[in-house]
Structures are given as structure tokens and as C-alpha cells.
KOLZAFI-904485 format. One record per residue: x, y, z of N, C-alpha, C, O in turn; residue in three letters. Coordinates in steps of 0.2 Angstrom, whole numbers, plus 5000, padded with zeros to 4 digits. Example, Ala and Ser with C-alpha at 12.3 -4.5 7.8 and 13.67 -1.06 7.14 Angstrom:
residues 2
nX:nY:nZ:caX:caY:caZ:cX:cY:cZ:oX:oY:oZ:residu
5066:4972:5039:5062:4978:5039:5066:4984:5039:5071:4983:5042:ala
5064:4989:5035:5068:4995:5036:5064:5000:5039:5067:5006:5040:ser
This chain:
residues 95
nX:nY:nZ:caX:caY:caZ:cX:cY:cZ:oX:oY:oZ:residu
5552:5327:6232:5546:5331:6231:5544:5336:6237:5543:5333:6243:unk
5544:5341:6236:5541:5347:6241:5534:5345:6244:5530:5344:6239:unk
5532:5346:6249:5525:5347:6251:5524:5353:6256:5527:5356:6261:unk
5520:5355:6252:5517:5363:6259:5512:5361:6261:5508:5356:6259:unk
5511:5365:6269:5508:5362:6272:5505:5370:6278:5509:5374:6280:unk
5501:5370:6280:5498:5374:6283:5493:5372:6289:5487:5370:6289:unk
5497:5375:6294:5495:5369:6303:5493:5377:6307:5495:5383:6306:unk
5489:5376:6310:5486:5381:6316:5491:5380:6323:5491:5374:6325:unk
5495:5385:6326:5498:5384:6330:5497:5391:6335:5498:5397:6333:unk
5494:5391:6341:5493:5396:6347:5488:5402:6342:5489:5408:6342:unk
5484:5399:6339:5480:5405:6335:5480:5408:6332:5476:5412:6330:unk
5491:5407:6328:5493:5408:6321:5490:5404:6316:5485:5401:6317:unk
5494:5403:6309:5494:5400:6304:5501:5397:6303:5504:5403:6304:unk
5506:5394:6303:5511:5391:6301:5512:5388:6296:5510:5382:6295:unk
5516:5389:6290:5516:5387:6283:5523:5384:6286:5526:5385:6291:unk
5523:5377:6281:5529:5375:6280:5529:5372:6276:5524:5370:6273:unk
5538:5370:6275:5538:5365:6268:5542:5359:6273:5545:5358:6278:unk
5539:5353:6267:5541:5348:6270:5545:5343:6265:5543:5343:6259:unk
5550:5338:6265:5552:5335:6260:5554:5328:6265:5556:5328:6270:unk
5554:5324:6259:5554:5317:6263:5561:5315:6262:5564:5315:6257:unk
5563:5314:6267:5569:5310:6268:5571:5304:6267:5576:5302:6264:unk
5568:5302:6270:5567:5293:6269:5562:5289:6270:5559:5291:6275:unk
5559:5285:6267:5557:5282:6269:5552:5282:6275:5554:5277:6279:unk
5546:5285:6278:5543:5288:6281:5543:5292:6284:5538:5294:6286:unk
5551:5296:6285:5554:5300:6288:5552:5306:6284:5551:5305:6278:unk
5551:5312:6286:5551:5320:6283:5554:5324:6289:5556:5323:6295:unk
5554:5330:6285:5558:5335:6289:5551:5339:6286:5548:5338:6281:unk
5551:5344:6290:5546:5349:6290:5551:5356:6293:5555:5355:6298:unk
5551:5363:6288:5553:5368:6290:5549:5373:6288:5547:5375:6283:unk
5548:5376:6294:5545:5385:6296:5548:5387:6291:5554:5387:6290:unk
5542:5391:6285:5543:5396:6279:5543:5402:6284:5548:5406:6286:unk
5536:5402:6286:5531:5409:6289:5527:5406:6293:5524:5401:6292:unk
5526:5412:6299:5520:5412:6304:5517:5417:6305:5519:5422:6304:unk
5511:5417:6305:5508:5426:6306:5504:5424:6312:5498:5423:6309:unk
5503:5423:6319:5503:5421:6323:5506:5428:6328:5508:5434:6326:unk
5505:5426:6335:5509:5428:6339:5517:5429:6339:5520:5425:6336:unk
5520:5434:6341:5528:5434:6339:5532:5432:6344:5538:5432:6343:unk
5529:5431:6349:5532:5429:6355:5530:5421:6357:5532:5419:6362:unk
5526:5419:6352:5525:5411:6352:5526:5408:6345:5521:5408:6341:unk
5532:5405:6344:5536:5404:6337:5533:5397:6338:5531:5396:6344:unk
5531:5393:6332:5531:5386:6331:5537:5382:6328:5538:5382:6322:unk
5539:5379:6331:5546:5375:6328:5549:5377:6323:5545:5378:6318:unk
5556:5379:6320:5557:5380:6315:5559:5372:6309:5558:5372:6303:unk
5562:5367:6314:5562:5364:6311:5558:5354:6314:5560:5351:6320:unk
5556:5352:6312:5552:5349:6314:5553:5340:6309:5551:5339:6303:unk
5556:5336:6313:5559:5328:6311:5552:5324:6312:5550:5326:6317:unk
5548:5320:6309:5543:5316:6308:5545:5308:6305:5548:5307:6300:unk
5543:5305:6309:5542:5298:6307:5537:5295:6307:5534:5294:6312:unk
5535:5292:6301:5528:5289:6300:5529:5279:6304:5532:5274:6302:unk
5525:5279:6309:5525:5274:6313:5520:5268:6310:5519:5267:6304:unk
5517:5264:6313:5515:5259:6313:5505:5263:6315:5500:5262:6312:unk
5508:5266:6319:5500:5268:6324:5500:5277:6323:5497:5280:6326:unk
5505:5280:6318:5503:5286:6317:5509:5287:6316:5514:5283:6316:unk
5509:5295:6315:5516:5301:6315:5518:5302:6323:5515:5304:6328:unk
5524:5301:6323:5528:5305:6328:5533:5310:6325:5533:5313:6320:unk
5538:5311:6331:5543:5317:6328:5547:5319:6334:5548:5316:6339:unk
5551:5324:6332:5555:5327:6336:5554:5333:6342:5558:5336:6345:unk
5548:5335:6342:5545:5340:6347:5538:5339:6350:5535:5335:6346:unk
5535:5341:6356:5532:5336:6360:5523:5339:6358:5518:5337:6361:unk
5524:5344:6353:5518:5345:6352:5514:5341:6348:5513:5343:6343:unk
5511:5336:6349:5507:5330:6346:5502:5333:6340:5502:5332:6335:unk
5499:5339:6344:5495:5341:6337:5497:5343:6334:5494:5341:6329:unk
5502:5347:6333:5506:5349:6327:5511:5344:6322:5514:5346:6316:unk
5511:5340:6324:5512:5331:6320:5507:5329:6319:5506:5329:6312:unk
5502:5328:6323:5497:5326:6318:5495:5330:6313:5496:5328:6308:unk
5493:5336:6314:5492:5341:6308:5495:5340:6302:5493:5338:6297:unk
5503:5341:6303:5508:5338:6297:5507:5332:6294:5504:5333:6288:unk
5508:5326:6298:5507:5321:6295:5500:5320:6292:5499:5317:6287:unk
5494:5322:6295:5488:5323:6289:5490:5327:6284:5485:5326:6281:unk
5493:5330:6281:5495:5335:6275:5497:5328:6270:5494:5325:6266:unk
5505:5326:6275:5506:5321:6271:5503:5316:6267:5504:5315:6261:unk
5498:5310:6274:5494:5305:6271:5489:5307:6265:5488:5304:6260:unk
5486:5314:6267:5483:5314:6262:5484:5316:6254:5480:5314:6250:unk
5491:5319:6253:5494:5321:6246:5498:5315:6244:5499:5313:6238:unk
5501:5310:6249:5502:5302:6246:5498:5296:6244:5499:5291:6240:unk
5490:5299:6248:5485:5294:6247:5484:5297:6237:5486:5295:6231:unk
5481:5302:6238:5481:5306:6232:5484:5304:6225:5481:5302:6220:unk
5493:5305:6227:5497:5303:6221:5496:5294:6219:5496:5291:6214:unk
5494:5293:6225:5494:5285:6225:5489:5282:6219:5490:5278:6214:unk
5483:5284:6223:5478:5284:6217:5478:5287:6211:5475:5284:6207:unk
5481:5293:6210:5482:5295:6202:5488:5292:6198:5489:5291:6192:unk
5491:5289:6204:5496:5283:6197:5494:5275:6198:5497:5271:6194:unk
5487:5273:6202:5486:5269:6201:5481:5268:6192:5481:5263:6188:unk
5477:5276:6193:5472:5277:6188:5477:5279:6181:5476:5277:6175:unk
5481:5281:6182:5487:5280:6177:5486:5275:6172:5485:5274:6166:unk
5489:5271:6178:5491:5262:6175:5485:5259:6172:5486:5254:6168:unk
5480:5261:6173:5475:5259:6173:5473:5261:6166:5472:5257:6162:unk
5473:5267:6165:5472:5269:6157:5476:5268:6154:5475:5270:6148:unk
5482:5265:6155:5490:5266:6150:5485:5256:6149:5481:5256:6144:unk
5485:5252:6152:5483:5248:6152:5479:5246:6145:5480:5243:6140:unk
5471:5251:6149:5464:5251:6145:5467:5252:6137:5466:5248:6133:unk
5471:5258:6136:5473:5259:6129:5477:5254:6126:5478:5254:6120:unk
5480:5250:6129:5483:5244:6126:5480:5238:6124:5482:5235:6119:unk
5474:5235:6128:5470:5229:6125:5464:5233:6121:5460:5230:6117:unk
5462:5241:6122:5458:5241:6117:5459:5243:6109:5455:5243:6105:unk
């Protein structure tokens, strides 16, 4: 599954997409920047969800963090819509 994601980088906007590799793992890849032209933001960007946060492959922390908030928050999201799922697939079977 694709994730878009939209990070503030040197006073641009940074779109990316992102797709999960593994198991905590994501790759994150530069679509578009409309930023400065002479200050690109990674084009491609490795994340691993740790124990105590997101890290990665490039030493800009904020910009992992940024990422990795898009993530949690679109996993927490589906998380709970298949919880509430189950839950009504449930409800209609004992009522």
C-alpha cells in the first residue's frame, strides 16, 4: 500500500511516496519539491520503525520524524477502522 506524505524541508513542501517494505521498514521517494532548487531533499529515504521512534538512512531527524508521523498516524487510523470493522461484522452476527 502507498502512502503520500507531505514534509516541510529548508522552507519547501516535499511530497513523497512511501511504501512499506518490511515490516517496520519503509522507503520513502521524492515525487516533487517546490522549495529552493539548490536545496533538494533526499530523493530517496530508508526508515525503520524502532523501539523508541523512526530512524533512517539520512542524518536529517526532522525529516524522519515528519515521515514517520504520516505513517503512525495512517496505521493507527487503518488499525482502528479494522478494528471497528470486526466489531460490526460481529454486532450483526449475535444480533
Amino acid at each position: 500500500m502507498w502512502l503520500k506524505a507531505i514534509a516541510t524541508f529548508e522552507g519547501g513542501l516535499a511530497h513523497y511516496n512511501m511504501l512499506r517494505e518490511n515490516e517496520g521498514i519503509y522507503e520513502a521517494m521524492l515525487e516533487k519539491y517546490d522549495g529552493k532548487p539548490n536545496h533538494h531533499p533526499p530523493k530517496r529515504v530508508i526508515m525503520i520503525r524502532g523501539e523508541k521512534g523512526w530512524t533512517g538512512d539520512i542524518k536529517d531527524r526532522g525529516l524522519i520524524k515528519q515521515l514517520g508521523t504520516v505513517i503512525d498516524t495512517r496505521l493507527k487510523g487503518r488499525l482502528y477502522s479494522e478494528i471497528e470493522n470486526k466489531n460490526d461484522n460481529l454486532h450483526h452476527r449475535t444480533a
